[in-house]
C-alpha positions in Angstrom: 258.2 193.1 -18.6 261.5 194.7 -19.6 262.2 198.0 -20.0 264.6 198.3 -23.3 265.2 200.8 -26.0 263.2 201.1 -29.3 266.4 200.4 -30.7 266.4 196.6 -28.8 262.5 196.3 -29.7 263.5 196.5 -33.0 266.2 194.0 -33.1 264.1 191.3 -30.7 261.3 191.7 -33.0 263.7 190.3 -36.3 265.5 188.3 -34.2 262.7 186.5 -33.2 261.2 186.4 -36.4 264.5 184.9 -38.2 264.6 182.0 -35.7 260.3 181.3 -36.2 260.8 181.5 -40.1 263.7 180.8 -42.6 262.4 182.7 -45.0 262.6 185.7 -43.4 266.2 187.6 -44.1 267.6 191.2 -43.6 269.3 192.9 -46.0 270.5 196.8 -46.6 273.9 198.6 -46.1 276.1 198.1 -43.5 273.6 195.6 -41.7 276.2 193.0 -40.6 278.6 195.2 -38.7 277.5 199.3 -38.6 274.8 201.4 -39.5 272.0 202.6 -36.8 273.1 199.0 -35.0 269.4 197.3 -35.1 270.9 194.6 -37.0 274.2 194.2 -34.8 274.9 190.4 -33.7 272.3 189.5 -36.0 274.9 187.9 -38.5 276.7 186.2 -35.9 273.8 183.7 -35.1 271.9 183.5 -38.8 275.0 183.7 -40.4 276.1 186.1 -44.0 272.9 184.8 -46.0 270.5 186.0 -43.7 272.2 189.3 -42.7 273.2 190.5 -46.2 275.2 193.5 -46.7 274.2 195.3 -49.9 275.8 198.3 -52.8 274.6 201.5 -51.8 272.1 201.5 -54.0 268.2 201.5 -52.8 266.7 201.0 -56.2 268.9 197.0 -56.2 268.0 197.3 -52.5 264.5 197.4 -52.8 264.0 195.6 -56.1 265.9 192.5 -55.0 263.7 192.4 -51.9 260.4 192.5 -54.1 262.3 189.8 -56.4 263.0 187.7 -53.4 259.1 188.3 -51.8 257.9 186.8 -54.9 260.2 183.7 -54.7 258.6 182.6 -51.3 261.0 184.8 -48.8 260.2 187.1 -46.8 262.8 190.3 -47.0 263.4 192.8 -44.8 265.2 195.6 -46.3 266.7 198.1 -44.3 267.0 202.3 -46.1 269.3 203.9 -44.2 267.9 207.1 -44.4 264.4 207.7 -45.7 264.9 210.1 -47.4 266.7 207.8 -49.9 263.2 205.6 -50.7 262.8 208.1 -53.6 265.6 206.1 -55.1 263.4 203.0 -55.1 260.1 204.5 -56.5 259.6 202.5 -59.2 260.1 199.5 -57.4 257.7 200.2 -54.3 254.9 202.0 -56.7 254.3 199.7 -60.0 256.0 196.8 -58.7 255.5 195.9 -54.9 252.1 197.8 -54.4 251.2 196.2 -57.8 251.9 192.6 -58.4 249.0 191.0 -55.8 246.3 193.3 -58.3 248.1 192.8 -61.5 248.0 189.1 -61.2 244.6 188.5 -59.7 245.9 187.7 -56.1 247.8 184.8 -57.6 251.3 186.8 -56.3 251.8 188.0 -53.0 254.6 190.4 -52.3 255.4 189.6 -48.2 258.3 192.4 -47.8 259.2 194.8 -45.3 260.9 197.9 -45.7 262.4 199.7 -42.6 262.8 203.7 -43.5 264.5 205.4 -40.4 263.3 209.5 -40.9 262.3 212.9 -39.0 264.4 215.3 -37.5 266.0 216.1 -33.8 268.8 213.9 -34.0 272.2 215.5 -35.4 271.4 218.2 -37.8 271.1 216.0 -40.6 269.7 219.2 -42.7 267.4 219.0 -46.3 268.8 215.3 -47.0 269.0 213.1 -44.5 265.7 214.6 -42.1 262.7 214.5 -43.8 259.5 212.9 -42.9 258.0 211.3 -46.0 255.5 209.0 -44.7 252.2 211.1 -45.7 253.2 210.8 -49.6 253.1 206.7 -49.6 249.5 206.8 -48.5 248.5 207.5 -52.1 250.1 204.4 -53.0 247.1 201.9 -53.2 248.8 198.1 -52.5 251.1 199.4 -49.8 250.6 199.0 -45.8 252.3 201.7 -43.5 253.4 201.6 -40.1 254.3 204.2 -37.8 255.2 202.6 -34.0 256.0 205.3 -30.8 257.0 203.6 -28.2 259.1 200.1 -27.5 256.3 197.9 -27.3 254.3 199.3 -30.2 258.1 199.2 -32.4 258.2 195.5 -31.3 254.9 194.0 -32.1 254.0 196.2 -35.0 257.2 194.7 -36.3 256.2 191.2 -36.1 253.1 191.5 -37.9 254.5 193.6 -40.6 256.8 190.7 -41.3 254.4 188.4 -41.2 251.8 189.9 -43.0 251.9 189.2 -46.9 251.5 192.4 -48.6 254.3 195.1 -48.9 255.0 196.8 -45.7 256.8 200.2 -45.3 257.7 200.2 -41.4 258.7 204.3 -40.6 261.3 204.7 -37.6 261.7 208.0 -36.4 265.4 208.3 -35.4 264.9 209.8 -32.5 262.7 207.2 -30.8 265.6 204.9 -31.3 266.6 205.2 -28.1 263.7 206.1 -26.0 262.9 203.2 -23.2 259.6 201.6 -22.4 258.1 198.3 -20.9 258.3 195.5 -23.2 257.0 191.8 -22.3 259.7 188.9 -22.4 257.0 186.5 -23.9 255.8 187.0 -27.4 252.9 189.0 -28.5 252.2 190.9 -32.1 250.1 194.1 -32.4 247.7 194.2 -35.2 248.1 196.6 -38.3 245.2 199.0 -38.2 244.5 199.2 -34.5 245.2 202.7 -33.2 246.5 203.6 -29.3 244.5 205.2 -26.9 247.9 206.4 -25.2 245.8 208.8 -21.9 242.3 209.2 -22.0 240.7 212.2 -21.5 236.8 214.4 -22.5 238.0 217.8 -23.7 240.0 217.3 -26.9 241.4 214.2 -28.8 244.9 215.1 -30.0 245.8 212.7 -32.8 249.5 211.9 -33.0 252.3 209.8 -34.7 255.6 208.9 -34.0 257.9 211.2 -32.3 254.9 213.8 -32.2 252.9 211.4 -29.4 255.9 212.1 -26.8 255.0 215.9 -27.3 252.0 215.2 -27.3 251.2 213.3 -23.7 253.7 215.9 -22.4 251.7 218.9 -23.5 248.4 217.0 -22.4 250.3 216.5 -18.8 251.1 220.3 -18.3 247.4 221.5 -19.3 246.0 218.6 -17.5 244.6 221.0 -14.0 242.6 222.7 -17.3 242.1 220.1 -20.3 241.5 216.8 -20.3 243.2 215.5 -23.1 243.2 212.3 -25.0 246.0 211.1 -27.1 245.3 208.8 -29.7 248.7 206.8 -31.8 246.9 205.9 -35.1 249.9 203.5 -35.2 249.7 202.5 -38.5 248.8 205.0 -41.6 247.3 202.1 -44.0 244.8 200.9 -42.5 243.6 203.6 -40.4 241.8 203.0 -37.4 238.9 205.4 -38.3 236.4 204.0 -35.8 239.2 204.8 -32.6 239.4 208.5 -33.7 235.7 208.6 -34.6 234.7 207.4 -31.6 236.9 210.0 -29.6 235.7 213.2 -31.5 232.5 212.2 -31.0 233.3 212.2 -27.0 235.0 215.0 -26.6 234.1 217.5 -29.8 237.4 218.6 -30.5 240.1 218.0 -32.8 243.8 218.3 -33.3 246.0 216.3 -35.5 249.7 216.5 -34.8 252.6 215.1 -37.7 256.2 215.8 -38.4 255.3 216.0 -41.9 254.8 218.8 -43.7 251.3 220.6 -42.9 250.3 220.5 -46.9 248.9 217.3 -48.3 250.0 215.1 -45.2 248.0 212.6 -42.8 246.7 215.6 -40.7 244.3 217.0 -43.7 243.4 213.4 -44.1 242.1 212.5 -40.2 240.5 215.9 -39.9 238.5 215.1 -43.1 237.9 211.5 -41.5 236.2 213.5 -38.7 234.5 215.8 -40.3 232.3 213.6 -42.3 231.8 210.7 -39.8 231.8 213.6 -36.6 230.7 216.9 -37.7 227.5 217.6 -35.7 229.3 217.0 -32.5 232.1 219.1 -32.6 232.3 222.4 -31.0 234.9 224.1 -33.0 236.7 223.3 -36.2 239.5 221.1 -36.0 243.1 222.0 -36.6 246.5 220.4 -37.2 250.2 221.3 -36.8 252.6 219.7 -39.1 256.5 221.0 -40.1 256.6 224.2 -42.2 256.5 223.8 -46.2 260.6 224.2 -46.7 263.2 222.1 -46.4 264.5 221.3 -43.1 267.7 223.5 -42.1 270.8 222.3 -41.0 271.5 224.2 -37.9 269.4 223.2 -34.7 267.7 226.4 -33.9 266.4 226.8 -37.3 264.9 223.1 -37.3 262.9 223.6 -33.8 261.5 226.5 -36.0 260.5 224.4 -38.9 259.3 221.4 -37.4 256.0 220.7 -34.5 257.0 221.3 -30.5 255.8 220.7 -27.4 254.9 224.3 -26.8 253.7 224.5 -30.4 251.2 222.1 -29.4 250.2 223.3 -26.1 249.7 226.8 -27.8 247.2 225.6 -30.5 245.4 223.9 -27.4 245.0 227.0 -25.7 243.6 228.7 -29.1 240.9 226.3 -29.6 240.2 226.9 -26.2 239.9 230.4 -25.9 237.8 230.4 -29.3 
């Protein structure tokens, strides 16, 4: 084991990949040289046809992957910002989720595309710090992963790249340089296997991304009076229904923590999982925190205002607890 940053997960996970399988190439802007530096030294070893700068454009960005996915590769195409994907709707929507239905399962569409988003990093504001991963999931064709830690960001990445449907792979910026233990020998993670990140009989607190660090911290300081367990869905499509199921079932509480906004998002969606396949053994109603409905602000005291917190999440705790 080595203990490296999500950041160096990320880039042993392609790097490892490119040398297993030709086919499999990175492409985005500023991916040889600059960017968010996953890609850095990348094009030294595989060389400019491998690591392929591109216009900044994510609509040619994104089609040219699904183009090259249908041709036998298998592209990884790097958004520099997530916020940007909206740029390459068509493409992901009636092309890439499409093609394997549309032609009977004759086409497969093997791509991966890596969408850095959330907030806490440098005051990105409304543009550049959104969390759009809720909207995708009613995108039928499309498989989304959403790693927390090192290891998860490493072996999650693997299989996304070798898996052969489309793949939207969510980083949230400020993992990137979080640490954690990662193997030296290979391994792969399977899409749709959650996380059972602590264990514990009071409450299962659901949580993805960025929101599972606040998460196991709040369950650490109420620990002398909850026992909480945290659950990482890991990966949005497929959804690991039976692990979060199985843990309301246990414990007979409920809360679903997400960066994205609280309308619409994957917290309305696990608490509906719950309630139809748990409902008889839950002892309250289950809640969820998600960022406020507005755009994110610029300035850093606003954001903490806007978006879920450690003590945001410890105080819900305590309300369902003093119910």
């Amino acid at each position: 084991m080595a203990k490296i940053m999500y950041i160096e997960a990320l880039k042993s996970a392609l790097r490892e990949e490119m040398r297993k399988d030709e086919n499999v190439f990175v492409m985005g802007e500023d991916v040889t040289r600059y960017g968010f530096g996953i890609n850095r030294g990348l094009v030294d070893e595989f060389g400019p046809e491998r690591v392929r700068n591109t216009p900044i454009s994510e609509a040619a960005i994104i089609g040219s992957a699904v183009g090259a996915a249908l041709r036998g590769m298998r592209p990884v195409a790097e958004i520099m910002f997530v916020d940007f994907i909206i740029i390459g709707l068509d493409q992901i929507v009636n092309q890439a989720a499409k093609m394997s239905y549309l032609s009977n399962g004759e086409l497969s569409v093997p791509m991966v595309i890596r969408a850095p988003e959330g907030t806490e990093w440098f005051g990105g504001g409304a543009q550049h710090s959104q969390t759009l991963h809720s909207m995708f999931m009613n995108i039928p064709g499309l498989k989304l992963v959403i790693p927390s830690d090192p290891y998860d960001a490493k072996g999650l990445l693997k299989s996304s790249i070798r898996d052969n449907n489309p793949v939207i792979f969510f980083e949230h910026k400020q993992l990137y340089t979080q640490k954690g233990e990662v193997p030296k020998e290979e391994y792969t993670i399977p899409l749709g296997k959650a996380a059972v990140k602590k264990e514990g009989k009071d409450l299962t607190l659901v949580a993805t991304s960025w929101m599972v660090k606040h998460s196991l911290e709040a369950a650490e300081d109420l620990k002398s009076k909850i026992s909480i367990e945290v659950i990482d869905p890991r990966t949005l499509v497929p959804l690991d229904k039976d692990t979060i199921i199985n843990s309301v079932k246990k414990t007979g509480r409920l809360l679903v923590v997400d960066e994205s906004p609280i309308s619409g998002g994957i917290q309305g969606e696990i608490v509906t999982v719950a309630m139809q396949e748990a409902f008889w053994n839950m002892e309250s109603p289950p809640r969820k925190i998600g960022s406020l409905n507005t755009p994110i602000p610029f300035a850093e005291s606003l954001e903490k205002e806007v978006i879920p917190t450690k003590e945001k999440i410890k105080e819900e705790i305590l309300t369902m607890f003093s119910d």
